[in-house]
C-alpha positions as MATLAB code, in Angstrom:
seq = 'XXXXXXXXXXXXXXXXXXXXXXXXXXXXXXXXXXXXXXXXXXXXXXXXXXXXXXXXXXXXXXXXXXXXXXXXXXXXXXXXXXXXXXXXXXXXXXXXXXXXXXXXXXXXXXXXXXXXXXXXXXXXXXXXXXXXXXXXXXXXXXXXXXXXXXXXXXXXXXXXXXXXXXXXXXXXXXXXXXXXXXXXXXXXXXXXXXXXXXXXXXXXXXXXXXXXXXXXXXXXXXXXXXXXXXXXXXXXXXXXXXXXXXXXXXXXXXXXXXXXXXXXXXXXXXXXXXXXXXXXXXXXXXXXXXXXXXXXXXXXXXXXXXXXXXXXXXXXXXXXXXXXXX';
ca = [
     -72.713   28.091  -68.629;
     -72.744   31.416  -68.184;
     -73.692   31.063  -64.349;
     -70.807   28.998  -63.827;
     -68.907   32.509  -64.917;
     -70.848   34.586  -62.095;
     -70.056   32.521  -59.647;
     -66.622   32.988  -60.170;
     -66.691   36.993  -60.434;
     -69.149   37.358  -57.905;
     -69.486   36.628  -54.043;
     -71.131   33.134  -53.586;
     -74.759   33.207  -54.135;
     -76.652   31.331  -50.873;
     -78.293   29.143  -53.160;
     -75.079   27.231  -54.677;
     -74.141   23.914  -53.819;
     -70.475   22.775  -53.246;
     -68.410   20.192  -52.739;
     -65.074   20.205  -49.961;
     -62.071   18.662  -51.525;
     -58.534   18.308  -49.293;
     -55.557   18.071  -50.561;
     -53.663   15.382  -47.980;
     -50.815   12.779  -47.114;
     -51.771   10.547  -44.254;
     -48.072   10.760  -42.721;
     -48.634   10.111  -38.702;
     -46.152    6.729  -38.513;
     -45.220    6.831  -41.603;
     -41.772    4.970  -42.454;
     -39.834    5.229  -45.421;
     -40.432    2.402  -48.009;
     -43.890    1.140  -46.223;
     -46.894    1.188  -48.191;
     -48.614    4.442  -48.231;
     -51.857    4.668  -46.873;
     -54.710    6.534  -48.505;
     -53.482   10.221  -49.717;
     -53.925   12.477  -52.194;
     -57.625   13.723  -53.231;
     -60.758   13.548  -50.610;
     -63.842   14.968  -50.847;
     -66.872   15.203  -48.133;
     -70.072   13.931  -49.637;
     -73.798   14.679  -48.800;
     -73.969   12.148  -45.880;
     -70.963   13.529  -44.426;
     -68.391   10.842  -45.311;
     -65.188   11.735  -46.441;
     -63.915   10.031  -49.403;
     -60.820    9.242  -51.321;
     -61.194   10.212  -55.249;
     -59.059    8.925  -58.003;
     -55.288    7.204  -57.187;
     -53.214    7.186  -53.352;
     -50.483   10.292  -53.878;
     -48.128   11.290  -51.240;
     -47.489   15.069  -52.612;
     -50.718   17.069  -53.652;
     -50.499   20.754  -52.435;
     -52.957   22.228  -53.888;
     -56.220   22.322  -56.530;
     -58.659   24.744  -58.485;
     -61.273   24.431  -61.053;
     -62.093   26.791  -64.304;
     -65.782   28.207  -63.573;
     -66.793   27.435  -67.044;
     -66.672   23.914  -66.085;
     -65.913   22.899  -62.243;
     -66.408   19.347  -63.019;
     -62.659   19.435  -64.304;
     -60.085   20.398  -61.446;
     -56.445   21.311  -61.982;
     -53.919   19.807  -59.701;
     -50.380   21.127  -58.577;
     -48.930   17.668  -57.434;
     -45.276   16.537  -56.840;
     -44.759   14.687  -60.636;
     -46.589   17.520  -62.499;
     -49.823   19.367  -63.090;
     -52.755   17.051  -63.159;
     -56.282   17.301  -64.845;
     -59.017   15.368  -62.508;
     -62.543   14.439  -64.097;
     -65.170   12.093  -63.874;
     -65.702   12.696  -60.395;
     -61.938   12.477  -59.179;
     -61.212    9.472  -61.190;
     -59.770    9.704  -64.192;
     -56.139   11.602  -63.896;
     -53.775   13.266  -66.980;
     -50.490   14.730  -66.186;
     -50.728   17.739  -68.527;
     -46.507   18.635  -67.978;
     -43.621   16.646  -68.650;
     -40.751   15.311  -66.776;
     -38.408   18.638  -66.745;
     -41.366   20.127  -64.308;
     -41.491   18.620  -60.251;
     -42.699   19.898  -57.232;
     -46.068   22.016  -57.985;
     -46.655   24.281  -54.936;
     -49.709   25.848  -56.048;
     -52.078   26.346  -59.237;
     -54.722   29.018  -60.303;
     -56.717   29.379  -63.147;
     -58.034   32.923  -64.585;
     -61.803   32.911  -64.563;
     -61.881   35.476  -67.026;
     -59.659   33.539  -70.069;
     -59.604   29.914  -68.769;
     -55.175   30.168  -68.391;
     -54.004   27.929  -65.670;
     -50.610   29.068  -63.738;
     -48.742   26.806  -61.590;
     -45.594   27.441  -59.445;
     -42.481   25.104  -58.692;
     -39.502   25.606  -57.556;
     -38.236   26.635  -61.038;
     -40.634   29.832  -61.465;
     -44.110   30.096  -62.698;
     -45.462   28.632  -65.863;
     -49.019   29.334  -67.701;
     -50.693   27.179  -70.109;
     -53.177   29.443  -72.322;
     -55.014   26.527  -74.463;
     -55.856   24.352  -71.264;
     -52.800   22.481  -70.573;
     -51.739   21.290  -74.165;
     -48.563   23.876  -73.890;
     -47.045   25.470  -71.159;
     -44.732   28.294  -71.100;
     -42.188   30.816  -68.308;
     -44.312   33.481  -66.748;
     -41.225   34.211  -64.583;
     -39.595   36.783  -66.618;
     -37.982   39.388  -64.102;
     -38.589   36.744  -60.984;
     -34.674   36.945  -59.357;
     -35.898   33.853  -56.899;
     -37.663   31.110  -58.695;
     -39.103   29.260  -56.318;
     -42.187   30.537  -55.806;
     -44.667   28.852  -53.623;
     -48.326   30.714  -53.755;
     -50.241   32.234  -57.290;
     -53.547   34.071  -57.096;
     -55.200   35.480  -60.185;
     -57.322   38.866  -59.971;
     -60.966   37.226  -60.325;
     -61.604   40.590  -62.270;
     -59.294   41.573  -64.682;
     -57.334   39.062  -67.020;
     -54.087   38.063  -66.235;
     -53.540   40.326  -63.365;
     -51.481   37.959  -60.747;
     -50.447   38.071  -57.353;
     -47.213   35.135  -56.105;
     -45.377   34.778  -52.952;
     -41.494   33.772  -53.549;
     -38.510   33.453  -51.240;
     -38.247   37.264  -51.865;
     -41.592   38.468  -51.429;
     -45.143   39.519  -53.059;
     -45.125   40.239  -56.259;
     -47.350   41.582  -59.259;
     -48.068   41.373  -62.920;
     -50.592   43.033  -64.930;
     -49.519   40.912  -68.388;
     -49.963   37.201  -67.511;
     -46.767   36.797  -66.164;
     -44.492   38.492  -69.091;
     -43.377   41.034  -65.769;
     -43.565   40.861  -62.520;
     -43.121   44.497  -59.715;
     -42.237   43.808  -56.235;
     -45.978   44.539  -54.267;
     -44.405   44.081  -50.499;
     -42.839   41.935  -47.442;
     -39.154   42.073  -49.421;
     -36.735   39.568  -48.355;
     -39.932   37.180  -46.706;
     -41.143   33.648  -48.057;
     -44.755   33.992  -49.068;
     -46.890   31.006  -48.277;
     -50.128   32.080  -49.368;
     -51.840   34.928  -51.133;
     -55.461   35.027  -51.314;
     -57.942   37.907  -52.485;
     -61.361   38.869  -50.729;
     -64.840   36.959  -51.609;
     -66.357   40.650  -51.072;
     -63.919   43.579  -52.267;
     -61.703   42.645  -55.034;
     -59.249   44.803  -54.077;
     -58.565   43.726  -50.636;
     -55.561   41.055  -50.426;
     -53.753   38.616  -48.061;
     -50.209   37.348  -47.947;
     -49.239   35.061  -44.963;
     -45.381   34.625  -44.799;
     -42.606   32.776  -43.050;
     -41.802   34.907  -39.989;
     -42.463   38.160  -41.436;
     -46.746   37.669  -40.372;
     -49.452   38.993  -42.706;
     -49.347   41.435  -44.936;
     -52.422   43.230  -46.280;
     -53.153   45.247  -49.612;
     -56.457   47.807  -50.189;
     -55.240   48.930  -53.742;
     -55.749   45.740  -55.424;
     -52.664   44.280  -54.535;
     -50.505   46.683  -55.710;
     -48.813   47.231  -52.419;
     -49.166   45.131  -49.166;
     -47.803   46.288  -46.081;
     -47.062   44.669  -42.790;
     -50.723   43.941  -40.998;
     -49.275   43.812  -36.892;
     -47.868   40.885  -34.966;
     -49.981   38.310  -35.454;
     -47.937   35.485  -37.026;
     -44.487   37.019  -36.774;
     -42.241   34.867  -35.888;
     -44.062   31.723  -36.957;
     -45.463   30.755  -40.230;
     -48.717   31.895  -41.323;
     -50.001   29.079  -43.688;
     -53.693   29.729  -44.738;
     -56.117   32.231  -44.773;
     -59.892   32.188  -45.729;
     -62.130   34.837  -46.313;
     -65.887   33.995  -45.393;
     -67.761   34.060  -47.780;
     -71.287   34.706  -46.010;
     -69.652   37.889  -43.786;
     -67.795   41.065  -45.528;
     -65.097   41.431  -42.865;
     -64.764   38.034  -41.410;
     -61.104   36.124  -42.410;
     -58.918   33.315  -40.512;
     -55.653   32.240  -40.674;
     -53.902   29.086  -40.293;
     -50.619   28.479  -39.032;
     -47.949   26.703  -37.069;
     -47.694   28.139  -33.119;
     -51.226   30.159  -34.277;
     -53.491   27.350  -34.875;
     -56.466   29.509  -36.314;
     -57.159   32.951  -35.912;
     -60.561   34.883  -36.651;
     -60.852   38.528  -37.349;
     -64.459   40.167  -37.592;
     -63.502   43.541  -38.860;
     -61.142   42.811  -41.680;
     -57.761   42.130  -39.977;
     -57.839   45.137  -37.615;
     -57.886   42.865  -34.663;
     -57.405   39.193  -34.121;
     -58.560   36.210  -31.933;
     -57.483   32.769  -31.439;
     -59.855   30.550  -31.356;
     -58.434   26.863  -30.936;
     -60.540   25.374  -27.975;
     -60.795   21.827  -29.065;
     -58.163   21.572  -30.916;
     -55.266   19.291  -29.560;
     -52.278   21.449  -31.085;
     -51.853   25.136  -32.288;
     -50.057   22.941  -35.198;
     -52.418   23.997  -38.164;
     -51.983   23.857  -41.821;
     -55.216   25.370  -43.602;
     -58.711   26.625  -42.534;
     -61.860   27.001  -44.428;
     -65.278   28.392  -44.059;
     -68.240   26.904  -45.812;
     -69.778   29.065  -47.962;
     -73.441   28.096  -47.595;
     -73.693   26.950  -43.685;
     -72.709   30.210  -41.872;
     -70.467   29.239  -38.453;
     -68.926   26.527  -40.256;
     -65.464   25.718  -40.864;
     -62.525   23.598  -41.054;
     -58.904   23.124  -39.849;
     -56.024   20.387  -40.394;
     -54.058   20.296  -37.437;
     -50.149   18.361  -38.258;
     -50.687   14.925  -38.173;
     -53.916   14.892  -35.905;
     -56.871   15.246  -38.069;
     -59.758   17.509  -39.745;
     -61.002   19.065  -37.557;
     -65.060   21.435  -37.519;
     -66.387   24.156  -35.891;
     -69.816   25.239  -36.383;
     -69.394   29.033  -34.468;
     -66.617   30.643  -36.341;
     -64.116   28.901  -34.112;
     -65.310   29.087  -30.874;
     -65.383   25.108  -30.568;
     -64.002   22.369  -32.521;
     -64.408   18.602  -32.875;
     -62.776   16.217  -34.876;
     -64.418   15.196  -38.423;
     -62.221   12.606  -40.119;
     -59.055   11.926  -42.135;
     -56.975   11.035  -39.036;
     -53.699   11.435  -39.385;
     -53.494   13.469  -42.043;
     -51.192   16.704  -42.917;
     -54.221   18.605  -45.118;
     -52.000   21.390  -47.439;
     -55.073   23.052  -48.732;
     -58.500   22.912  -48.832;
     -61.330   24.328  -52.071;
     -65.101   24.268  -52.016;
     -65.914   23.747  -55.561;
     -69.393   24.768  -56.942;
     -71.350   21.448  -57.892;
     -72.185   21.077  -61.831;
     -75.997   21.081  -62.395;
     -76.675   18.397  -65.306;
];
């Protein structure tokens, strides 16, 4: 297992298989009180197909997996934090009723702790979801919508809140305000390539960036403000390229590590996007869920899209998960 451990610490090697799993609600005419149609878990497979996994839910936002075993996912869904096995099908709700409303879940490759936050704070489970406890001491706001853990050092986090970026180097016991004060933080996301380079997207404040291991972030330029900036990726097979998603932004590609910025939405039918992805072993290649539209590839960084399935769907987040070699 211990591979499963590099893979995790290290940038992906070019050799590694992985699986694409969306988090989505198929919403586009949906009425109140009609049967839902197929949401919650998809995954591509070989051929191409995209396929639902496990049961129809109308609130998943987001999913990760502990390197020592990526067979098991962890899933921050609307009625609790969810354990997913056996190939998406089999589905334990590892929190009781008193927690609601997951926004986003990470687990610490370097201990196996999974964090989750809701709009009550954070909470961390350090024996793989049998107990959970606060990791919101010193959190004024507590609902906080994005956690990232520091793939290097244990129990160093980075979360978004309605008040900004903050960081703890105990496991949540304290948190320091790291930048954008008085913003909500969508998303925070570290580099594939230098550990110490950081991402927050906010709502209306833009992107902020961090080059001292997230210690600070400060304001990265326009892009974004004024909109919401909803997703970023970091490619995983080029140092300095990222993209961002968002709403009035569609995607956005920089090549030299956020110093400049291009939209690249040609194809697309709306500037309407929710997350992007790149695939870590078929350079050029990535993905976008436009509001309501669909899923939407590109295999030249962008350049061109074309639709590739789950039609009508609002996709909140998207994870390439290494494949388990039996």
């Amino acid at each position: 297992m211990r591979w499963l451990l590099l893979l995790a610490l290290l940038p992906y090697p070019a050799r590694a298989q992985f699986t694409l799993y969306a988090c989505m609600v198929t919403s586009k005419g949906y009425v109140v009180g009609a049967k839902l149609p197929p949401s919650g878990i998809f995954f591509k497979t070989p051929a191409g197909e995209w396929r639902h996994a496990g049961f129809n839910h109308p609130f998943i936002n987001a999913l990760d997996y502990d390197p020592r075993d990526p067979s098991v996912l962890y899933v921050a869904a609307g009625n609790g934090l969810i354990r997913v096995s056996g190939g998406g099908e089999r589905w334990r709700i590892l929190t009781g009723s008193d927690v609601t409303e997951l926004q986003d879940v990470a687990v610490d490759p370097n201990s196996g702790d999974i964090y989750f936050t809701h709009t009550q704070g954070i909470r961390v489970s350090r024996d793989g979801g049998a107990t959970w406890s606060d990791a919101s001491a010193g959190l004024h706001s507590k609902y906080t919508q994005a956690i990232r853990v520091d793939r290097r050092r244990k129990g160093v986090l980075i979360a978004g809140n309605e008040e900004g970026i903050f960081r703890s180097e105990n496991g949540g016991q304290s948190w320091k305000l790291a930048g954008a004060a008085g913003y909500q933080v969508l998303h925070v996301e570290q580099s594939t390539h230098d550990a110490c380079f950081w991402m927050a997207g906010t709502q209306g404040g833009g992107l902020f960036t961090s080059t001292d291991c997230g210690a600070t972030f400060e304001s990265s330029g326009d892009l974004g403000v004024g909109r919401n900036v909803a997703d970023i990726a970091f490619d995983p097979t080029a140092q300095k390229r990222v993209a961002v998603a968002g709403w009035g932004i569609g995607i956005a590609v920089s090549d030299d590590g956020g110093k400049t910025w291009e939209e690249r939405n040609a194809g697309l039918p709306s500037t309407r996007v929710w997350s992007v992805a790149f695939d870590p072993t078929h350079p050029g290649r990535m993905y976008a869920s436009v509001h309501e539209e669909a899923l939407y590839i590109s295999q030249d960084y962008g350049h061109t899209w074309r639709k590739d399935g789950l039609e009508g769907s609002r996709v909140w987040r998207m994870r390439f998960v290494p494949e388990v070699k039996r």
